[in-house]
N, C-alpha and C positions, 0 to 999 in steps of 0.2 A: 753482426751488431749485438751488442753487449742488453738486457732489458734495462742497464742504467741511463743507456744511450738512446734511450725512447722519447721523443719529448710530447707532452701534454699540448693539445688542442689548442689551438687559437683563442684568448679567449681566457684558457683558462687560469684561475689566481685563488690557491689555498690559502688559508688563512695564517696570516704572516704581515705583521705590521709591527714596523720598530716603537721602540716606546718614546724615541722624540717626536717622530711623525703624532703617535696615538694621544700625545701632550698637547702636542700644535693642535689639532682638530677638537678634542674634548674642551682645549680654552676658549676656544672661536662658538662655543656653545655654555650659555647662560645658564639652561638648566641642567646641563650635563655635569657643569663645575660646582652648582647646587647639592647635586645628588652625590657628585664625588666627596664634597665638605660632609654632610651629613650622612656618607656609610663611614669615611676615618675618623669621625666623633663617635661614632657607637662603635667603631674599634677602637679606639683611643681608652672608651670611658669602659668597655669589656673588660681587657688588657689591665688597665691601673686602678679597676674599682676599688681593688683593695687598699690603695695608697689615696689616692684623691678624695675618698667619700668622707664627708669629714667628722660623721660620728659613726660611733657603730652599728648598722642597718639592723641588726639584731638586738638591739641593746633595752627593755624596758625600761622604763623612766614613768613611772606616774603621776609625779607632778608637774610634769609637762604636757600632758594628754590633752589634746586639741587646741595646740596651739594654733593661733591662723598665723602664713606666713610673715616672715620679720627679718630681719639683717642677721640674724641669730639662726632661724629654721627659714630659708628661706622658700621651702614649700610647704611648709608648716610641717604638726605633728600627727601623727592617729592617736586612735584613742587607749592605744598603749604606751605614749609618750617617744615611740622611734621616730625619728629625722626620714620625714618622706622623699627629702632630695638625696640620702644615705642611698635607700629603699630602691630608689629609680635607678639610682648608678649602679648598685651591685645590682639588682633586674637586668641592665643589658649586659651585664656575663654573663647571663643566663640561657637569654634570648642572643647572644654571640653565638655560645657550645650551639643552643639548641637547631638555629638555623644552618650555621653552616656547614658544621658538623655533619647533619642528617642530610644535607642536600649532597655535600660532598660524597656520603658513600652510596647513595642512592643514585650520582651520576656516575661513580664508578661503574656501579651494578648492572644500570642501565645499558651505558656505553657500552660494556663487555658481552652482555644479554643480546643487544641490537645488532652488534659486528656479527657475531655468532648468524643470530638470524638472516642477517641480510645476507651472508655469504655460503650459508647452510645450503644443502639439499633441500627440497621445495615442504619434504614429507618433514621434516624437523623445523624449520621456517613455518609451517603450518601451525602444527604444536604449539612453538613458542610463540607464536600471534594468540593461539588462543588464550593463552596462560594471561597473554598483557591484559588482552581484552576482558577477560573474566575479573580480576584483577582489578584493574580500572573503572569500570562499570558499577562498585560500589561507593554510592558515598562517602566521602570522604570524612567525615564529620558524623556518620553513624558508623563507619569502621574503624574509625579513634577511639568512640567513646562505648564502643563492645570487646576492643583489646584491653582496654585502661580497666574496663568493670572487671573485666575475668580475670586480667594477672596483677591489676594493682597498679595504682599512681607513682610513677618514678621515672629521671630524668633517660632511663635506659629501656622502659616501655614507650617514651612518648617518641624514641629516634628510632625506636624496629618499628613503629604506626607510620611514620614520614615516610621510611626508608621503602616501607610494603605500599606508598599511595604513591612516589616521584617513581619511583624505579621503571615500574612499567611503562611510563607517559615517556621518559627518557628514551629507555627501548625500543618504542614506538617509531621517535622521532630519528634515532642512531639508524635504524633499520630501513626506512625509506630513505634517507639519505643516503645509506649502502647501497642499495635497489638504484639507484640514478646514477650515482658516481659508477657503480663498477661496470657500467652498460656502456662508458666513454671507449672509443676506437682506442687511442691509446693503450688502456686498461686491458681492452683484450689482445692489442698484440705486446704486452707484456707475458698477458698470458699463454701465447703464443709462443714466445720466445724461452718460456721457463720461468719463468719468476714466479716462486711461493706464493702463494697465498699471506702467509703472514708478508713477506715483504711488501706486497699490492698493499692490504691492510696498513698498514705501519707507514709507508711513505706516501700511499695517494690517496686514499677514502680517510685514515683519520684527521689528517693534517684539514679537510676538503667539510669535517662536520664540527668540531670543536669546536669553532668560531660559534656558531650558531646555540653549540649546545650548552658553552658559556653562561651566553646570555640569556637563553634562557631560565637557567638554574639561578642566576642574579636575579633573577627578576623574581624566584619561588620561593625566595629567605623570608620576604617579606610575610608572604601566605603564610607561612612553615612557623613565622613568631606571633602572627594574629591566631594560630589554632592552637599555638601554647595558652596562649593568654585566654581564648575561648576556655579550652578546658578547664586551665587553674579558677576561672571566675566562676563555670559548675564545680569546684569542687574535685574534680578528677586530672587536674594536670601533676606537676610538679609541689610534692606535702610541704607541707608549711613546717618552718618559720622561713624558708626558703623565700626571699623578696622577688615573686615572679609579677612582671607587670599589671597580668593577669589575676592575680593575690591581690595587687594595692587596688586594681578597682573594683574591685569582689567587695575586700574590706570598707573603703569608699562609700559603693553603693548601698551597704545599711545605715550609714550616718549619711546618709548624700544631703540632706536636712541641715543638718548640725552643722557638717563641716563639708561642701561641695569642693574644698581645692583636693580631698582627697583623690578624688574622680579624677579630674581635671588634670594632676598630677601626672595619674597614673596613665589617662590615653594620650597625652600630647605626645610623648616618645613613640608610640606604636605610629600613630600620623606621620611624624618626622622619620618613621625609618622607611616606614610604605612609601612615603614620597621621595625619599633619597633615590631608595634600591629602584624607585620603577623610573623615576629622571635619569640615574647613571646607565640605566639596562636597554632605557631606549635611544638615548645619545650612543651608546657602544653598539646597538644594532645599525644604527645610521650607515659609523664610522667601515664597520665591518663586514655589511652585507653588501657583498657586490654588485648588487641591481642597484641597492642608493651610495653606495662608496661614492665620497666628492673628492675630487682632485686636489692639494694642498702643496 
């Protein structure tokens, strides 16, 4: 008998869902279709900032300065006279690059880091737990803002800060998932039979953690664009004239008197994308984790 010719446990189902099934289940769910609407409007409006905004986010204009919203600005103006609804729209290609971007290779990293460990000698699996854990165990939020002081605000310091806070919690989570799958009967009379390592890896343990580790990374874009906007609002995110969400209620918040729709402008997007990504993250955990997978 061939290790191809092995088959998996009773029971068991890697993650593998066609996409008319994943249509049918996501529509039979209100908030799931919610959050689906609202992550392809912030890809939508990423994507075509450049075309769709309809003045230019960067553009002074003085005698327009503090306009309140109108058919003409219809989020009104700051007090440099730019189009705050300009402002918003190119913000989400910002907060596009910046989340998904940094989440993406931080789940690469992780993924890659956590195979490693789960399937390492005990003496290197050690190691590498301690790396996550040391790692991880800092704040999040004071180890932003002591990389940003020391090398400087810019959109390629704030994705090496994400990529050093997700990566480890990734590996974390890749590793104990390896730790369970590769203990299945099957799994060892593969290995029994001869089968690599990389082939066990590749056809049965990552296929068995993806699903999971998807969504969770869906669900950390969010976080990952609220600690843009943190930072840029102290001042040490992404430099200006750069329209970061986090910039428009920075700027906001010293007129918040004068002219409030600045503010108001500026967080209703960060609400709408936290609420997308964590509606669409936990409808596709539903759909996808085997213990609540519904029949369709």
């Amino acid at each position: 008998m061939q290790p191809s010719e092995i088959a998996p446990p009773a029971g068991y189902r890697p993650f593998a869902l066609s996409g008319s099934v994943l249509v049918r289940r996501l529509a039979s769910e209100p908030l799931g279709m919610l959050g689906l609407f609202l992550v392809l409007a912030l890809v939508f409006c990423g994507m075509t900032a450049d075309w769709i905004a309809p003045y230019d986010p960067l553009k002074i204009n003085i005698p327009d300065r503090m306009l309140e919203p109108s058919l003409f600005h219809v989020m009104g103006t700051d007090k440099l006279g730019r189009d705050i609804l300009s402002r918003v729209i190119k913000g989400s290609q910002i907060a596009l690059i910046v989340g998904v971007s940094s989440i993406a290779v931080a789940m690469v990293i992780g993924l890659a880091l956590g195979l490693v460990a789960g399937y390492a000698p005990r003496l290197l699996d050690n190691g590498l737990l301690l790396c996550f854990d040391t790692i991880y165990s800092f704040p999040s939020v004071m180890l932003a803002l002591a990389v940003v002081t020391l090398f400087g605000s810019s959109l390629a310091t704030l994705i090496v800060v994400v990529v050093a806070i997700q990566a480890p919690a990734y590996a974390r989570l890749v590793r104990t998932a390896t730790l369970s799958v590769k203990s299945f009967e099957y799994i060892l009379a593969e290995r029994a039979m001869g089968a690599s390592r990389l082939r066990i890896l590749v056809r049965h343990v990552l296929p068995n953690i993806l699903g999971p580790l998807l969504i969770i990374a869906s669900m950390d874009i969010p976080s990952v664009i609220t600690l843009e906007a943190g930072l840029s609002f102290l001042g040490l995110g992404i430099p200006p004239p750069a329209p970061s969400w986090g910039r428009i209620l920075q700027e906001g918040y010293v007129d918040l008197r004068d002219a409030p729709w600045i503010v108001i402008s500026g967080g209703i997007p960060l609400i709408l994308t936290t609420l997308g990504f964590t509606f669409l993250g936990e409808s596709l955990r539903d759909m996808l984790d085997p213990k609540l997978r519904r029949i369709v």
